[in-house]
C-alpha positions as CSV (number, residue, x, y, z in Angstrom):
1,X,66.7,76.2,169.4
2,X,64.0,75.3,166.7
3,X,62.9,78.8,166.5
4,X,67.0,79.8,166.1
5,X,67.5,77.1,163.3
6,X,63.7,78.4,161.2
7,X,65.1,82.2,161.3
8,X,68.4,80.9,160.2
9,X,66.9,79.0,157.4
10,X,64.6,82.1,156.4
11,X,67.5,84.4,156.5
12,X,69.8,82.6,154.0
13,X,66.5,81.9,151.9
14,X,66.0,85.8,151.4
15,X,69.6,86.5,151.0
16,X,70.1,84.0,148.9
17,X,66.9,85.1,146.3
18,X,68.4,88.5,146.5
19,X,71.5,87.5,145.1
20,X,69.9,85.8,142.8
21,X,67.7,89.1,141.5
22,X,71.0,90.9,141.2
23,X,72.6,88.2,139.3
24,X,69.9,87.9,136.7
25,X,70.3,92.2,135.5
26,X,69.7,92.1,132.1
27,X,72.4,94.1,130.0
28,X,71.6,95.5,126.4
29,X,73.4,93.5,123.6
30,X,76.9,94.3,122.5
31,X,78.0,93.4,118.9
32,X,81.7,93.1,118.5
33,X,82.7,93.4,114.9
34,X,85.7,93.1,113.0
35,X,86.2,95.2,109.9
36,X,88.9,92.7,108.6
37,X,87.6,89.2,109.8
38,X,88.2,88.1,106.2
39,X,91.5,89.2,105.9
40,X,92.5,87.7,109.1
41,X,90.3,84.4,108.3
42,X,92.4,84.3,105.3
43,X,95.9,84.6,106.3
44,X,95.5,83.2,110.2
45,X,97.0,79.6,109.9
46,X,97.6,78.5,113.4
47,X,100.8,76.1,112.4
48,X,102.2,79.8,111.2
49,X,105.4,81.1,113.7
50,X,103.5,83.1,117.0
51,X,105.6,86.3,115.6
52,X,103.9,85.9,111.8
53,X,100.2,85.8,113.9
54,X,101.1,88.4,116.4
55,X,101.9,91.3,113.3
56,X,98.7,89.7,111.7
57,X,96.2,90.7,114.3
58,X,98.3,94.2,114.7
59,X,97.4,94.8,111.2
60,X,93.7,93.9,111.2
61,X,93.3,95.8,114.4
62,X,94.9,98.7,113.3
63,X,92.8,101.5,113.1
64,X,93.4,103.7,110.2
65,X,90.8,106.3,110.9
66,X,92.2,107.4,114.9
67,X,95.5,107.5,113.2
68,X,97.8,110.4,112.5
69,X,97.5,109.4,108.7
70,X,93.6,109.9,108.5
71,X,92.3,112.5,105.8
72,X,89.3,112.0,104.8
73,X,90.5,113.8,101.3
74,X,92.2,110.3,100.9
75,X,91.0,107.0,99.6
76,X,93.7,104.7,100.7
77,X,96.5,104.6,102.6
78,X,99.7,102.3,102.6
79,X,101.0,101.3,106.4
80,X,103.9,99.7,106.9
81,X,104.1,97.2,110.3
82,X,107.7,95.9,111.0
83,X,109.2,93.6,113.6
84,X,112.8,92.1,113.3
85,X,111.9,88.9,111.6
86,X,109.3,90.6,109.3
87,X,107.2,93.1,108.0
88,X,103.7,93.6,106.4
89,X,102.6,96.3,104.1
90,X,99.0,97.2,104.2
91,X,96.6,98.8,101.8
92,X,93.6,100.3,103.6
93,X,91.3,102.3,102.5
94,X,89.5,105.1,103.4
95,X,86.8,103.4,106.1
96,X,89.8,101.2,107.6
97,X,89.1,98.0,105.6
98,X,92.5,96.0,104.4
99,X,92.2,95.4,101.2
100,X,95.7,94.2,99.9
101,X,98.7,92.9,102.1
102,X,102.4,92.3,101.0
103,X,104.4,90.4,103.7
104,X,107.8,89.2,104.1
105,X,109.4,87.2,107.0
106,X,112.7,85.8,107.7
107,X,114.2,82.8,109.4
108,X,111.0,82.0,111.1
109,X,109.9,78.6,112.6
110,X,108.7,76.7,109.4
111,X,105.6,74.8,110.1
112,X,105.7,71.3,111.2
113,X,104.2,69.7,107.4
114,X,107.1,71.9,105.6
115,X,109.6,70.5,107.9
116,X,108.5,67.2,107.6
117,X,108.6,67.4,103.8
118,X,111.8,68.6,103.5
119,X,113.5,65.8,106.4
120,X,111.4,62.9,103.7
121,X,112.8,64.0,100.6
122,X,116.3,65.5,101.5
123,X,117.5,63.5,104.6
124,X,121.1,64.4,105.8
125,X,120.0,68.2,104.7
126,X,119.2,71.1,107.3
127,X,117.7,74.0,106.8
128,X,120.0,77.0,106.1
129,X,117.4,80.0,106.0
130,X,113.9,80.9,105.2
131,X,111.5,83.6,104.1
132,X,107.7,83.1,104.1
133,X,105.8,85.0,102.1
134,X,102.1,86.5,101.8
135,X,99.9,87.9,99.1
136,X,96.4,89.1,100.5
137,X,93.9,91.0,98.1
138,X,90.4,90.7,99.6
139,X,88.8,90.3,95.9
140,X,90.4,86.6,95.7
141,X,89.2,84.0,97.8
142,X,92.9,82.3,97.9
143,X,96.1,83.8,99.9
144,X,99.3,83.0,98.5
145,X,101.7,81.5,101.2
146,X,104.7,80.2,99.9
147,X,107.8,79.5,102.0
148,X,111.3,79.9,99.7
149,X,113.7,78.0,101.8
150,X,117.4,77.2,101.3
151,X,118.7,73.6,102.7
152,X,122.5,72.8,102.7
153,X,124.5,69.4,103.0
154,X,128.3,70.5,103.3
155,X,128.7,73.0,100.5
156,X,126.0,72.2,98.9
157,X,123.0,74.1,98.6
158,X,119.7,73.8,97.2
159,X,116.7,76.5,96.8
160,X,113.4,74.7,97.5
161,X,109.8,76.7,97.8
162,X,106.8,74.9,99.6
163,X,103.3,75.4,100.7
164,X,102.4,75.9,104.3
165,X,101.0,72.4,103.8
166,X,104.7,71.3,102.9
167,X,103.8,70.5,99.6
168,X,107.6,71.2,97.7
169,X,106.9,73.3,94.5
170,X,110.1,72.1,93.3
């Protein structure tokens, strides 16, 4: 029984330092790189609406050089990304960086500060529509995001623009 209970013990020991050899393969380093991080670290703003990201990351992903569109005779090239509440406009040039965004959405969720802002100062008034806008140019360190928002109390209606902080321009 001893002797049954040793080769036991030996057997798991082996398989178990065998597992332990495959586990510990060395693979060669991969480097994952994002030609547009800055663009992306520059207009990602997590309180933004999940459709506003989503269109985002399509654009900084998008690669310009496997696309129909590639010649290398070019040296930019204007996309155009649309979804129903929105659309972007890239400027890429010719190695795929984004260099210049102009995008437009409408109606989307407004960021919890912006709401917030607008319920403090104009209580009783709801928010009639929206349109958040962004101006991306990878020479200036600051994005423009301004929301233009139009509130209403009965017939009454007032134009109001914030800051995705909720800070009313106004």
């Amino acid at each position: 029984m001893k002797q049954l209970n040793v080769i036991s013990l030996i057997s798991v020991l082996i398989i178990a330092f065998n597992f332990n050899s495959i586990g510990q393969i060395t693979l060669p380093e991969v480097k994952v790189v994002s030609l547009n991080y800055k663009y992306l670290r520059s207009v990602d703003d997590t309180a933004a609406a999940q459709p506003v990201r989503l269109l985002e990351h399509k654009v900084a992903n998008y690669d310009i050089k496997n696309s129909d569109l590639y010649d290398e005779d070019f040296e930019e090239y204007y996309v155009s990304f649309f979804i129903p509440d929105g659309e972007i406009l890239a400027f890429y040039n010719k190695e795929g960086k984004i260099y210049r965004t102009a995008e437009r959405f409408k109606n989307i969720a407004l960021p919890k500060p912006v709401r917030e802002s607008i319920a403090q100062k104009y209580p009783q008034w709801s928010i009639h529509k929206d349109v958040y806008l962004v101006q991306y140019f990878h020479e200036v360190k600051d994005t423009k995001k301004i929301y233009r928002i139009v509130i209403e109390n009965g017939n009454k209606k007032i134009r109001l623009r914030s800051t995705e902080a909720g800070e009313l321009l106004n």
